[in-house]
MARGU-97594 format. One record per residue (C-alpha): residue number from 1; residue in one letter; x, y, z. Coordinates in nm, 3 decimals. Layout:
  seq  type        x        y        z
  NUM     a        X        Y        Z
...
% end
This chain:
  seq  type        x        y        z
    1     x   10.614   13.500    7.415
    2     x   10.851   13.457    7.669
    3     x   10.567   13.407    8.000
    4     x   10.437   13.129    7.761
    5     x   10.760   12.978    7.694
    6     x   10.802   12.996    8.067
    7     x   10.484   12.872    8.135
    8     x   10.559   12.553    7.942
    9     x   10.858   12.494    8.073
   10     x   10.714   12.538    8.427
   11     x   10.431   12.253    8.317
   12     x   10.772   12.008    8.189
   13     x   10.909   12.081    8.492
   14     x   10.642   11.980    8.649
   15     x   10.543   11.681    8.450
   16     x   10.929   11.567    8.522
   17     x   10.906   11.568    8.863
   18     x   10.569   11.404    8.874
   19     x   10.687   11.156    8.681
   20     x   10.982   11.086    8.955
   21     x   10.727   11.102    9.250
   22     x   10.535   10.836    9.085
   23     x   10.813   10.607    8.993
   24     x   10.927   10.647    9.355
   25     x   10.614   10.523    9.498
   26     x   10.616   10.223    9.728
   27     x   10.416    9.934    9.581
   28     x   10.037    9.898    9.694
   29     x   10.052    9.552    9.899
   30     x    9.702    9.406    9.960
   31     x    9.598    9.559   10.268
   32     x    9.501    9.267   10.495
   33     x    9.623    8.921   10.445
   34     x    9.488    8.633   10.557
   35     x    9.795    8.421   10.688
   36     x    9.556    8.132   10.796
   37     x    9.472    8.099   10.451
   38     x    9.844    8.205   10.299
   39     x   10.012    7.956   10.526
   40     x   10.075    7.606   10.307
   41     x   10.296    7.521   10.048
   42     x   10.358    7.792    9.720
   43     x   10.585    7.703    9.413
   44     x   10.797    7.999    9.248
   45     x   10.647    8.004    8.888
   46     x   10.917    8.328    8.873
   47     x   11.145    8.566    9.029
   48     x   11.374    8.861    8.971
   49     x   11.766    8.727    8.991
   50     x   11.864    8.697    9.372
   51     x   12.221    8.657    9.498
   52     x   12.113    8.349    9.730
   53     x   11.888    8.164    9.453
   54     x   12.156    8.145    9.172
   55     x   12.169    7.781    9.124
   56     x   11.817    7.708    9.183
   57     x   11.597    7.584    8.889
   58     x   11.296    7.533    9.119
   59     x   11.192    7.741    9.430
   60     x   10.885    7.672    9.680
   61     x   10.832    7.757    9.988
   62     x   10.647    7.647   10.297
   63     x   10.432    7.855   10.553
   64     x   10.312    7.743   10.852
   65     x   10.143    8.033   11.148
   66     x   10.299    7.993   11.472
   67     x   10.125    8.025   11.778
   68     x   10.274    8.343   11.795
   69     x   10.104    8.496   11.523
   70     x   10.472    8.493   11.325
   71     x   10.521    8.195   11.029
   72     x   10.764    7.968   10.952
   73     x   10.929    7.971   10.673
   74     x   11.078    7.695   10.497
   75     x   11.237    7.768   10.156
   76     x   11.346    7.475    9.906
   77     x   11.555    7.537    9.625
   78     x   11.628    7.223    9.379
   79     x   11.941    7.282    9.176
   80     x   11.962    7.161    8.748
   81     x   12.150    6.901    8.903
   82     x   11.852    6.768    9.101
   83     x   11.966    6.831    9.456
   84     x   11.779    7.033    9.743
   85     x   11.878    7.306    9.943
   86     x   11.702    7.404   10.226
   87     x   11.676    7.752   10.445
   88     x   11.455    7.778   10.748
   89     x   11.364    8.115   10.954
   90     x   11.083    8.373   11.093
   91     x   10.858    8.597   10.918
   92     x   10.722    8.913   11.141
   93     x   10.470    9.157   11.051
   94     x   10.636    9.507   10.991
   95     x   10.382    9.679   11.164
   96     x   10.212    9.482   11.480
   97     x    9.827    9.415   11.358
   98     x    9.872    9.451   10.957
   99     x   10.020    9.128   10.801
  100     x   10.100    9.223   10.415
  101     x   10.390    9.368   10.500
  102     x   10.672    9.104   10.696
  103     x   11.032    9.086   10.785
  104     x   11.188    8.752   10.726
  105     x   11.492    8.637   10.904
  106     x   11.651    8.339   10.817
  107     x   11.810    8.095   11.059
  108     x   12.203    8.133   10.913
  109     x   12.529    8.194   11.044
  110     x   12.474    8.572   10.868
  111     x   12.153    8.678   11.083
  112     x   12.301    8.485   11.417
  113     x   12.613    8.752   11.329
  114     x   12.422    9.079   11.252
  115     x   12.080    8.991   11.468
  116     x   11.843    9.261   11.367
  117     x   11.971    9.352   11.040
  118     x   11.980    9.025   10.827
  119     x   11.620    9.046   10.765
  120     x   11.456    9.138   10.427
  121     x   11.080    9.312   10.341
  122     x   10.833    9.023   10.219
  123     x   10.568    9.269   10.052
  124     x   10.246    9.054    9.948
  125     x   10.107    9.262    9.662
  126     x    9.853    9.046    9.513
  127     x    9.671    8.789    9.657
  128     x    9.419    8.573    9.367
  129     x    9.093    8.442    9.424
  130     x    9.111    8.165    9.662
  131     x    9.456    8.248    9.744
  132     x    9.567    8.049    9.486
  133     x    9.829    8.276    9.323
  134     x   10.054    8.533    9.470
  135     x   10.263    8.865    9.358
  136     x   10.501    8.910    9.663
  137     x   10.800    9.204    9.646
  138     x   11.006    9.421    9.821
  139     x   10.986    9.795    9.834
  140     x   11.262    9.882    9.620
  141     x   11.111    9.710    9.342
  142     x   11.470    9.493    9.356
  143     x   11.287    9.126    9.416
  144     x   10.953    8.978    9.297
  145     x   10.833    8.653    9.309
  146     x   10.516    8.494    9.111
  147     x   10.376    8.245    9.362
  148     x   10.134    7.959    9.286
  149     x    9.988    7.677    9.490
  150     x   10.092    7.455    9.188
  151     x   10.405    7.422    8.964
  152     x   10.276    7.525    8.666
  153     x    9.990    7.750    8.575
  154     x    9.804    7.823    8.254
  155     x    9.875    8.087    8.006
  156     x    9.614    8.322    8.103
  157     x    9.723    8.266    8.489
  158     x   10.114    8.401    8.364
  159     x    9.972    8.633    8.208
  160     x    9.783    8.786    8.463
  161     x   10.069    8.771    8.734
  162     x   10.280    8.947    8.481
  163     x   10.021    9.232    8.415
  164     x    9.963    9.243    8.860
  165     x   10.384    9.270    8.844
  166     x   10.424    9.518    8.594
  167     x   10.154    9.744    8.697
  168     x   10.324    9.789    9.031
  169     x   10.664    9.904    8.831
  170     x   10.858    9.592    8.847
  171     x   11.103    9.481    8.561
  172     x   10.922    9.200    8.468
  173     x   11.202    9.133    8.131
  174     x   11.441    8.994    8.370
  175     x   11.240    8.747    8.586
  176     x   11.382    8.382    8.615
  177     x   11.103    8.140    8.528
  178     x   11.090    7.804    8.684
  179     x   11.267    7.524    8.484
  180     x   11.036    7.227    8.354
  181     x   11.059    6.943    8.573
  182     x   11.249    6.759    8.225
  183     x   11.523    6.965    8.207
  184     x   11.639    6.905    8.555
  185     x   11.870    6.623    8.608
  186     x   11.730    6.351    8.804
  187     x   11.948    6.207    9.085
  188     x   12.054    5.840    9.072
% end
């Protein structure tokens, strides 16, 4: 009786802490990207709440390869009052040779202060056919954006990027969706 009851709670134990391993897993990014054919223009359909894109009801962001071999960044934020910001900087492959996996630095007063470390993990998880949508995150499962090369995408499309999010472990009840071009306020 008791070697069984100790043999169970050895399997629990065990289930428990396979359980943790799991949910401490990195995300799976997509291997090999193609940044010839990532580089171009991608509108945030959604995104988990960031610090620095509180007021914006619509995200996209540019990417253009440099010669080299980093991109250029160019994020746009438009605010429900109908006014752009703008944030320029670097993205760098993590590891030299494998480009789903980037640092990106942005060109502000905080990374000219604390070179090095102002720079956050740009994880591409999911790439669609024709690199027309995107799952991109970080490792901590903190941030997650749902990219598309157009503003809005279909139902099925949502739901697909939803299913790519969720089976990586991200908390896909709090994403931020983009606001309808309607409800923003448009500027005299």
């Amino acid at each position: 009786m008791c070697s069984a009851a100790l043999a169970a709670l050895t399997v629990l134990l065990m289930a428990g802490c396979a359980h943790t391993a799991t949910t401490d897993l990195q995300p799976h990014t997509v291997g090999n990207l193609d940044l010839k054919r990532y580089q171009g223009t991608w509108y945030e359909i959604a995104r988990l709440p960031m610090f620095f894109q509180r007021n914006c009801a619509q995200s996209e962001a540019h990417y253009s390869l440099k010669a080299d071999g980093n991109v250029g960044v160019v994020n746009r934020c438009r605010t429900a009052s109908g006014e752009w910001e703008e944030a320029t900087g670097t993205a760098s492959p993590q590891v030299p040779g494998k480009t789903d996996k980037l640092w990106v630095v942005f060109d502000n007063w905080f990374s000219k202060l604390l070179p090095g470390v102002a720079k956050g993990d740009y994880w591409v998880l999911y790439v669609g056919d024709g690199y027309k949508t995107a799952v991109v995150g970080n490792p901590d499962r903190k941030y997650l954006w749902l990219l598309s090369r157009t503003p809005t995408v279909s139902e099925r499309v949502r739901e697909e990027l939803l299913a790519k999010a969720q089976q990586q472990g991200y908390d896909t009840t709090r994403l931020i969706w983009r606001t309808a071009d309607k409800d923003i306020a448009s500027r005299p």
